[in-house]
C-alpha positions in Angstrom: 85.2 162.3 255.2 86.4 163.5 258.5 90.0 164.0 259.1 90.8 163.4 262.7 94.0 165.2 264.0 96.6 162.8 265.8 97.9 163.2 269.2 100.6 165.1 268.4 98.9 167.6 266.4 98.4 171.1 268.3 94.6 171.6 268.7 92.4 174.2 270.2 90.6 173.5 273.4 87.8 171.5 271.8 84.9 171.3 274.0 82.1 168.0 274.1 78.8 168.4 272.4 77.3 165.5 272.9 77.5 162.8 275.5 75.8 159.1 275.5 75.8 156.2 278.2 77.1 153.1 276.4 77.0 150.6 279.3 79.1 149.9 282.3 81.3 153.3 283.3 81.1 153.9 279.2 80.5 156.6 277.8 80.2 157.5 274.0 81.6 161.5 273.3 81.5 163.8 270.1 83.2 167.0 270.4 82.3 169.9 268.4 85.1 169.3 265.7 83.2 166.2 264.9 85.8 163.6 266.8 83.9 161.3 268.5 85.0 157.6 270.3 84.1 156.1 273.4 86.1 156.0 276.9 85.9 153.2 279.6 86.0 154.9 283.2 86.0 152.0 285.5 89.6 152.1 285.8 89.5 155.8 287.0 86.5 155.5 289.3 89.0 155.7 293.0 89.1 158.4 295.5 87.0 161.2 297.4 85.5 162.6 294.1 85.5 160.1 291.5 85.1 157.0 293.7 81.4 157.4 294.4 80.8 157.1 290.7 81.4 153.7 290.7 77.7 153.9 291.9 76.1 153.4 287.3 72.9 155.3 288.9 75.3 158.0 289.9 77.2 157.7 286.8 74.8 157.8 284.7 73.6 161.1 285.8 76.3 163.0 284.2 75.3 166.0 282.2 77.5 168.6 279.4 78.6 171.4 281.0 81.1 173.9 278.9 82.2 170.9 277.2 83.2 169.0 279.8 81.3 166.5 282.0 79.9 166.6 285.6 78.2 164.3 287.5 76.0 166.1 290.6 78.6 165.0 293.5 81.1 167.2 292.1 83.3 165.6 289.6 84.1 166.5 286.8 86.5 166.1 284.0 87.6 168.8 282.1 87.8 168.7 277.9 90.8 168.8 277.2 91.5 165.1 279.3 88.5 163.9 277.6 89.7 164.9 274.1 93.4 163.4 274.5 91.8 160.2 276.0 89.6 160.1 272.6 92.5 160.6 270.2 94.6 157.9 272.2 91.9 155.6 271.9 91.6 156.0 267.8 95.0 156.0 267.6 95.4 152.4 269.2 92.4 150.9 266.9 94.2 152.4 263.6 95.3 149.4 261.1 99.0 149.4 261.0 
């Protein structure tokens, strides 16, 4: 059984392993401690950087990069975001 930390838990700088496309500006993540969820980034597509990513044959073109993700315009989004956006999300879906 995995034991996933909680958001207020101190935790090292845990890096992605493993990125999938799930659909849409979705993306499926595991990180190498074995926490793994999905995160919705239409909200967060606006700007210079991050904007042109609303483009899913730009999006999809992401790649793994020291744990965090890239995409070949220049974005990127560091691990440490990603991982606190992944603990949020399973911490809103837990039963009460």
């Amino acid at each position: 059984m995995l034991i996933r930390p909680t958001i207020d838990e101190p935790h090292t700088m845990v890096g992605v392993a493993e990125a999938r496309y799930v659909g849409g500006h979705a993306l499926w993540l595991r990180f190498e401690d074995g926490v793994e969820g999905e995160i919705d980034f239409t909200d967060d597509l606006k700007g210079r950087v991050f904007g042109p990513l609303q483009d899913l044959d730009l999006f999809k073109r992401f790649v793994v990069d020291g744990g965090a993700l890239e995409w070949p315009n220049g974005a990127d989004i560091c691990h440490s975001v990603l991982y606190k956006t992944v603990l949020e999300s399973l911490a809103s879906t837990r039963p009460v």
